[in-house]
Each structure stands twice: as structure tokens, then as C-alpha cells.
VMD Tcl script that draws the C-alpha trace (Angstrom):
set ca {
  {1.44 10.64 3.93}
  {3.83 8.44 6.33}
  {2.66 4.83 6.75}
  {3.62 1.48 8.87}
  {6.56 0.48 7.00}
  {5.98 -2.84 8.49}
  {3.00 -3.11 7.10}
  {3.26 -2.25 3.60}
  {6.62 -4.28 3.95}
  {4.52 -6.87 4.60}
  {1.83 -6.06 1.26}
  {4.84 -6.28 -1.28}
  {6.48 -9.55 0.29}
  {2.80 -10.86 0.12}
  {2.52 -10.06 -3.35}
  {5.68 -11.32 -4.52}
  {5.77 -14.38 -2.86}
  {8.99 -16.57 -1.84}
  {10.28 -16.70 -5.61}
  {9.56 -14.51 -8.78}
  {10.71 -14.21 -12.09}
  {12.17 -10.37 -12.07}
  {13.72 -7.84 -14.47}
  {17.18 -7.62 -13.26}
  {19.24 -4.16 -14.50}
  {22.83 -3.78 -14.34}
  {25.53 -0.87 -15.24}
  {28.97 -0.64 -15.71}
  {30.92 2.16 -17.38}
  {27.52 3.83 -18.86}
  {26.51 0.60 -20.29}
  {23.25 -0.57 -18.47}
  {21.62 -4.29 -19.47}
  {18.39 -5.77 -18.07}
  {17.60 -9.37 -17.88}
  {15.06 -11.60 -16.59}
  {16.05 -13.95 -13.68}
  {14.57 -16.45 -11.41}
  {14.80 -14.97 -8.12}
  {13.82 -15.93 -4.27}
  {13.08 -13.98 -2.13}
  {13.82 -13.81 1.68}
  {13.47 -10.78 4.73}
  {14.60 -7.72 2.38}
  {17.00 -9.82 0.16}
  {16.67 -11.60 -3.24}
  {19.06 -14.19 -4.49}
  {19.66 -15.62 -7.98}
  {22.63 -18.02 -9.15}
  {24.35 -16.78 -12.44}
  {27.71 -17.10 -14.35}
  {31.07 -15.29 -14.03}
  {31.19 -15.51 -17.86}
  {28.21 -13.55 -17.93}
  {28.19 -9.44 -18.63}
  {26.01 -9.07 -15.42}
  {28.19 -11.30 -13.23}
  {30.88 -8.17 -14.64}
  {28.86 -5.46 -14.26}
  {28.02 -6.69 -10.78}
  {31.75 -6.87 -10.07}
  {32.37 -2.77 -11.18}
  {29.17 -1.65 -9.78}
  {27.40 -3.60 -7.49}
  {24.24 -1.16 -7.21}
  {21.32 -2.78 -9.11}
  {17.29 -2.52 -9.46}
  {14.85 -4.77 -10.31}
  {11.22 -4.62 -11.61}
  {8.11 -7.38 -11.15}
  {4.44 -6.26 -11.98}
  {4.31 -2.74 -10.83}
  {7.36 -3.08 -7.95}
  {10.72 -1.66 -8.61}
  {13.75 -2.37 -6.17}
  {16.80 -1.35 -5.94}
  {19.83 -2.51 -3.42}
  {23.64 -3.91 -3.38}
  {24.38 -6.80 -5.31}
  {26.99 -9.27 -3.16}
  {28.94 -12.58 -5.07}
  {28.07 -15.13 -1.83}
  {30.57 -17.79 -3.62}
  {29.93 -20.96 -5.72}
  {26.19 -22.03 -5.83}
  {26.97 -24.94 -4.37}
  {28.85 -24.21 -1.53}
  {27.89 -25.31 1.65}
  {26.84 -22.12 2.80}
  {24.43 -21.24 0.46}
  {22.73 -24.62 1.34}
  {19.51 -23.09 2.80}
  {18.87 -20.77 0.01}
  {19.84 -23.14 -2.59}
  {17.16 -25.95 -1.53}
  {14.61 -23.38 -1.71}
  {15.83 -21.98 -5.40}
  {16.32 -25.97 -6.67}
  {12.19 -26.67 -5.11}
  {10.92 -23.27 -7.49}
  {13.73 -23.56 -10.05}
  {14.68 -27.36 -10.33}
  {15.57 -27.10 -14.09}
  {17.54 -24.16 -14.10}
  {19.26 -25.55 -11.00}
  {20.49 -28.63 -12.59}
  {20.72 -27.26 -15.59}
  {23.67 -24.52 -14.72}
  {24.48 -24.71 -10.80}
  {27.32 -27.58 -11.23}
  {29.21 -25.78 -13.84}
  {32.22 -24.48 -11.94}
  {31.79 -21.10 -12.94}
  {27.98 -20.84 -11.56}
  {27.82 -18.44 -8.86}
  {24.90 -17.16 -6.03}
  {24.21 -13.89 -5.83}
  {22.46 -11.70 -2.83}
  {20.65 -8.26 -3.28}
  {20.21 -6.47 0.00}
  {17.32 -4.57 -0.52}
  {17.70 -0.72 0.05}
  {14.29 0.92 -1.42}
  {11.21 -0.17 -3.04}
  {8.47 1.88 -4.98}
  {5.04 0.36 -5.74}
  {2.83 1.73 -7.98}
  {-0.59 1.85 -7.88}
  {-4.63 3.53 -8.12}
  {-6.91 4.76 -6.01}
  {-10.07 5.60 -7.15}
  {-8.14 6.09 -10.99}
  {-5.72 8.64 -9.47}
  {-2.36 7.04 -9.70}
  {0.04 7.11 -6.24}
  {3.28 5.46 -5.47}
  {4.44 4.07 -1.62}
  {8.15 4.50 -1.20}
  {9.32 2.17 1.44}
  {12.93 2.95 2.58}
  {14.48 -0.18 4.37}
  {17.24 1.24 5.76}
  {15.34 3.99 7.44}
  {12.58 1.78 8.16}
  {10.04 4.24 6.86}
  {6.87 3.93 4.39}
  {5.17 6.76 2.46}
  {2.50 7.50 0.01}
  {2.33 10.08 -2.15}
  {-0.60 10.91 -5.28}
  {1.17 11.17 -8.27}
  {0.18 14.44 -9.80}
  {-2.09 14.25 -13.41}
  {-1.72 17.33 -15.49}
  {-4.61 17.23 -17.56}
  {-3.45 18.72 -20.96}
  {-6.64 18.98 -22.78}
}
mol new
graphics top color blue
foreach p $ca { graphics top sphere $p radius 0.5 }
foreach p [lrange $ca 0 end-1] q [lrange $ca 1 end] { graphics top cylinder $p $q radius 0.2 }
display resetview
């Protein structure tokens, strides 16, 4: 069943709020890791700051295609390297990571190998019930397209 992509675009931005803590997966060379990482969030991108002595820093590097997970949303897009945390740049997304994330901010963003990172969001899948029958809406950003569809219960019994 198509729906307004805007819409439910709107329902998962609404439930995840400006910043989340997410499950962050990686891969490189069959070798896939998963993390969690304080994220924000901002009009179909999500940005964290990390290290470039870190394995997902390198994975990120080899393959930048990545997915992440938070309650019952998974996402997946293309992972870019925007440049030192503290670059100039990255000022407006930075003063909105340090008000959510002051610790880990001063904590690891003036080490010179700290790093911000952008996800442009490509697809997102949200699971849910209706009525106990589970369904899942696929939203497609590219495509700017929303659908639901039942997920199918085989009752074994």
C-alpha cells in the first residue's frame, strides 16, 4: 500500500528526535562491526564525530555504505569523512552535537585525529503492529516514495 512519503518521513524524524544514540554497522573485506554512537540528526542525514584510529573510521574509508538501527528503525545510506570536527565548516552541526553530547565533545573532538562524519540517508524500514499483525513502511528517499506492507505470519501449529 503506497503512502505520503512526506508524511511518514515526518513520523520517524518525530520519533527520533534531533539526536539519538544508534547502532552504527560497518563492513570492510567481509568483516562487519556494529557500534553504538551518539548521533544528530538533520533533513535525511545523521552525523557523528569519530577517530581515524578507529576500525570504523577504516571500514568507512573501503566501504562507505553503512546502516544503522534505533528502537524498531533501521537505516541505511553513504557514509562521507566531512574533515576535522572542528573545522570551521562543521560549525553548525558541531554546536548542536556539543549541546546533546557535551562530554563526549570535549572529551575526544580536540584530539587531532577526531573526525565528523555525515550519513546521507538512502532507505529506512520501520517496524511495527497493527492490531498484533506485524507490518513494515519502507520509505525510499531517493525516490521519494513510502510503502506499507503486512508482514506475512505463518502459523506453524
Amino acid at each position: 500500500m503506497e503512502l505520503d512519503y512526506q508524511v511518514e518521513l515526518e513520523k520517524i524524524y518525530t520519533h527520533v528526535g534531533e539526536c539519538k544514540i544508534m547502532a552504527l554497522a560497518t563492513s570492510s573485506q567481509n568483516h562487519p562491526t556494529v557500534r553504538l554512537m551518539s548521533c544528530i540528526i538533520r533533513e535525511n542525514k545523521i552525523f557523528f564525530q569519530t577517530g581515524t584510529d578507529l576500525i570504523k573510521y577504516k571500514q568507512i574509508c573501503e566501504n562507505n555504505r553503512v546502516a544503522l538501527c534505533v528502537d524498531n528503525i533501521q537505516m541505511e545510506g553513504i557514509a562521507d569523512i566531512l574533515g576535522r570536527t572542528n573545522d570551521k565548516k562543521n560549525s553548525a552541526i558541531i554546536d548542536v552535537y556539543k549541546k546533546h553530547y557535551k562530554d563526549s565533545y570535549e572529551t575526544y573532538a580536540h584530539n587531532e585525529t577526531e573526525v565528523l562524519i555525515e550519513i546521507v540517508l538512502k532507505k529506512i524500514i520501520k517496524w511495527d503492529y497493527e492490531n498484533g499483525n506485524p507490518y513494515r513502511i519502507f520509505i525510499d528517499i531517493d525516490s521519494k516514495q513510502a510503502r506499507k506492507e503486512m508482514y506475512p505470519i505463518k502459523n506453524i501449529l
